[in-house]
Each structure stands twice: as structure tokens, then as C-alpha cells.
C-alpha positions in Angstrom: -151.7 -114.3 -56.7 -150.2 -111.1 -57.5 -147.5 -110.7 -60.3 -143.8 -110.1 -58.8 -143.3 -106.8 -60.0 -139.8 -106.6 -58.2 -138.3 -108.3 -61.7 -139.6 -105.8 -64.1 -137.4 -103.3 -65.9 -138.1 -100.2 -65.1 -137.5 -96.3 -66.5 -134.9 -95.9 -63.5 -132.8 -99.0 -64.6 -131.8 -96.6 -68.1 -129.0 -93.9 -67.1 -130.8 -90.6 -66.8 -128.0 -89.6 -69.6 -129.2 -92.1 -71.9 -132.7 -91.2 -71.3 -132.1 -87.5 -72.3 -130.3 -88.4 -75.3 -133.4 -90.5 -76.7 -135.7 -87.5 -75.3 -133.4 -85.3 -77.7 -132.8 -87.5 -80.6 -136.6 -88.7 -81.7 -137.7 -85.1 -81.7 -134.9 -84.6 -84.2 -135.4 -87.5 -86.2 -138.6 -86.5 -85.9 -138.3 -82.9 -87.2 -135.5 -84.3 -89.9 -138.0 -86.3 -91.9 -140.3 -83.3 -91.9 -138.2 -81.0 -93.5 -136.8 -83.8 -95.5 -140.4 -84.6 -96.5 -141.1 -80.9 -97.2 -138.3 -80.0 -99.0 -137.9 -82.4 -101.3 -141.7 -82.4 -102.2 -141.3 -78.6 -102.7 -138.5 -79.1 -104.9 -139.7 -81.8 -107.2 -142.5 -79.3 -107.7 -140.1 -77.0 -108.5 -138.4 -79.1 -111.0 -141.9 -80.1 -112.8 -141.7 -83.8 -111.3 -144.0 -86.3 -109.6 -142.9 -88.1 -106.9 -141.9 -90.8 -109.0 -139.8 -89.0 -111.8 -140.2 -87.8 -114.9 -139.0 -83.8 -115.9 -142.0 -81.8 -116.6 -144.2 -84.6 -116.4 -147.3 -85.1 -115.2 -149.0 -83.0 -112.1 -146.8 -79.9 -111.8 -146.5 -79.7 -115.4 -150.0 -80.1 -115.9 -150.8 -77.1 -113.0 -148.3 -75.0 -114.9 -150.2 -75.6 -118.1 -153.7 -75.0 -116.8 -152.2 -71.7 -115.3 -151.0 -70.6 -118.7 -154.5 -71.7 -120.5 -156.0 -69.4 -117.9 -154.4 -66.9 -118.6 -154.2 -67.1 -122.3 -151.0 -67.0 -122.3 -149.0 -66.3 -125.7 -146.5 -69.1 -127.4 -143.9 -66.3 -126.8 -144.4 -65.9 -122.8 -144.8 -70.1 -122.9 -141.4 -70.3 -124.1 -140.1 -67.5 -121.4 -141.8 -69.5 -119.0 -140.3 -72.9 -119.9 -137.1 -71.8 -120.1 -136.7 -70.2 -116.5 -137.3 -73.2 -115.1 -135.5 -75.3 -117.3 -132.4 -73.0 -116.4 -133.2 -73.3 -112.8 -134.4 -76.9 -112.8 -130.2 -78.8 -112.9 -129.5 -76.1 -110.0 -132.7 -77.4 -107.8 -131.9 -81.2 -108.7 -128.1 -80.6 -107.4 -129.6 -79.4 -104.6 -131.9 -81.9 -104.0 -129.0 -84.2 -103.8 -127.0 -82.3 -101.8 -129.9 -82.3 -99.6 -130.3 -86.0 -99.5 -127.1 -86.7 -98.6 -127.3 -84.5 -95.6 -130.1 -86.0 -94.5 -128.9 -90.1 -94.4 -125.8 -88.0 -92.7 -128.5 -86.4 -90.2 -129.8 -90.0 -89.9 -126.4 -91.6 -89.2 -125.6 -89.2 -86.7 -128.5 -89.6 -84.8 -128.5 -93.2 -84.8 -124.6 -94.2 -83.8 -123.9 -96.0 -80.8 -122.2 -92.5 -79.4 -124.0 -89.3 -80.3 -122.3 -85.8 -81.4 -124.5 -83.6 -80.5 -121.9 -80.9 -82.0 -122.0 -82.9 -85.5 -125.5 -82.8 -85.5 -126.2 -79.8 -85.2 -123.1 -79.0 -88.1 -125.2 -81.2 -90.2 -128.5 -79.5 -89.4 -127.7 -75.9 -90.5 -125.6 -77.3 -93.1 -129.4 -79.0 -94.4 -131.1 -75.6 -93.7 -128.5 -73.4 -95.8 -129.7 -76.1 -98.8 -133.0 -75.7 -97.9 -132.6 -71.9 -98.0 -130.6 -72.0 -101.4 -133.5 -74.4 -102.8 -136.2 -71.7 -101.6 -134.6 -69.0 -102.6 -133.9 -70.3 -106.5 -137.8 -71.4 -106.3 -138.5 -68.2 -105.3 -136.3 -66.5 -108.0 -138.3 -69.0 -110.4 -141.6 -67.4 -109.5 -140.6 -63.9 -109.9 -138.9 -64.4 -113.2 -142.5 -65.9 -114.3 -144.6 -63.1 -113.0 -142.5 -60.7 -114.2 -143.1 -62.7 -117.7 -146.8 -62.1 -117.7 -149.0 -59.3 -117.8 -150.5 -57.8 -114.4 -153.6 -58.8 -115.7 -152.5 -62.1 -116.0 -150.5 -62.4 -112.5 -154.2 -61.8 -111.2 -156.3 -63.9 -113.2 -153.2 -66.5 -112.1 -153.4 -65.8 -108.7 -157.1 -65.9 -108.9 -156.9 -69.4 -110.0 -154.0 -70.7 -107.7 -156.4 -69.0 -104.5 -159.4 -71.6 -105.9 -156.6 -74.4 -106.2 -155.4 -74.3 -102.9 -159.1 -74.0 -101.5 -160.2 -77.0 -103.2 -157.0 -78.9 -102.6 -156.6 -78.1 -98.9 -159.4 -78.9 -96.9 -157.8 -78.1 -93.2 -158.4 -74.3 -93.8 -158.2 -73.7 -96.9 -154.0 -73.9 -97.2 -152.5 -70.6 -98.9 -155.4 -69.8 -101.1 -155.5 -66.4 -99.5 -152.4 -65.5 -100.1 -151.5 -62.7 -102.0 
């Protein structure tokens, strides 16, 4: 005895419109949470936090530390240091929230009963000029720190960030060859 199969929903009971939407909208969620992911991790590195809080606490602040042992640096270039990111670190945390409220936006969007593709799309270049800000302060960050130590020390740095990222990226060895 064979199952009636005549009773069974099928993919061509669902409006091809409402097919194409869901075709269009997991991607995005999809690619949202990524960046969201990305972003926010990069920034809380930025800021010296773990995941779960704390300014200038534990593994960031830590890697910054062992950097500056490595390279012997002085008190004086420690206190340079410190305070580039403590300038830049209320600018990165605004923009971390900025960023997070774009994204339960994003998430909102994409899962009303009617979607705006047009909205969406507002909201996702409005979450990748953030993004862009947060890189380019991080990025300011880092050059304001090189240009802090000594050449010798930017190498012996870089040296040690290359064996870092080997060690702690075992798909291919991350950015370790990075200049």
C-alpha cells in the first residue's frame, strides 16, 4: 500500500514571490550575523575587551602587554601607547552601539510579515559606513602605535604577531604573513 502523496504540500503550493523573498532574505540574515559577528569581535579587540566585558582586561590587554615586553618597550612609549587607545576606545564603543542597533534594525526588517527590500538595503550600507568608521579609527589606532615605537621595534612586533597568528590560526596560518 503506497502512501497518497496527492495530500502533501508541495514547493509549488508557496507563491513563487514568496519563495524568492525567503531565497533573498536567509542569505542576508545569513551575511548580517557575519559581519555583526566580525565586527563587533574586531572592535572589542579594539577597545581591550573580552567578549564578556571588562576595559583593558584580560586577552587583548594581555596580547598588548606581551607585545610591549617583546619589544622592551620603555614606561614612556607604554604610556603613549595606552593613551591612543584610551582616546580612541569611547569613539569605538559608540560605534559599537551604533552598530548594534543597526543590526536588531537589519533583523526586524528582514523578518516583518511584509519586506522592504529598499529599507534593507538603507539599513545595510548605513551598518557598512559604521563598519568602515570602526575600521578606519582601529586602523588610525595602529598607526598612532607604530609610529610610537622604534623600527626596530615595529619589526621585532611584527615578528611576534606573524608567530601569533601561525600558532593561533591553524586553517593556513591566518595573517601571519602579513606585512
Amino acid at each position: 500500500m503506497s502512501p497518497d502523496l496527492s495530500t502533501e504540500p508541495t514547493s509549488s503550493h508557496i507563491p513563487v514571490r514568496r519563495r524568492r523573498t525567503w531565497l533573498l532574505a536567509l542569505p542576508l540574515a545569513a551575511l548580517t550575523c557575519a559581519t555583526s559577528v566580525s565586527v563587533a569581535y574586531a572592535q572589542r579587540q579594539a577597545m581591550g575587551e573580552t567578549p564578556r566585558g571588562g576595559a583593558m582586561a584580560g586577552f587583548v590587554a594581555r596580547r598588548l602587554e606581551r607585545i610591549l615586553d617583546r619589544v622592551n618597550a620603555t614606561p614612556g612609549q607604554r604610556g603613549q601607547i595606552h593613551a591612543i587607545w584610551d582616546g580612541l576606545r569611547p569613539q569605538l564603543r559608540e560605534l559599537r552601539t551604533q552598530h548594534g542597533a543597526l543590526r536588531r534594525q537589519i533583523v526586524a526588517a528582514v523578518t516583518a510579515p511584509t519586506i522592504n527590500s529598499a529599507e534593507v538595503e538603507k539599513l545595510r550600507q548605513q551598518s557598512m559606513a559604521v563598519a568602515d568608521k570602526t575600521s578606519a579609527l582601529f586602523t588610525q589606532g595602529i598607526v598612532n602605535t607604530a609610529q610610537v615605537l622604534t623600527p626596530e621595534q615595529r619589526k621585532i612586533a611584527q615578528e611576534h604577531w606573524a608567530e601569533q597568528m601561525g600558532k593561533h590560526h591553524a586553517f593556513g596560518g591566518g595573517m601571519g604573513d602579513a606585512p
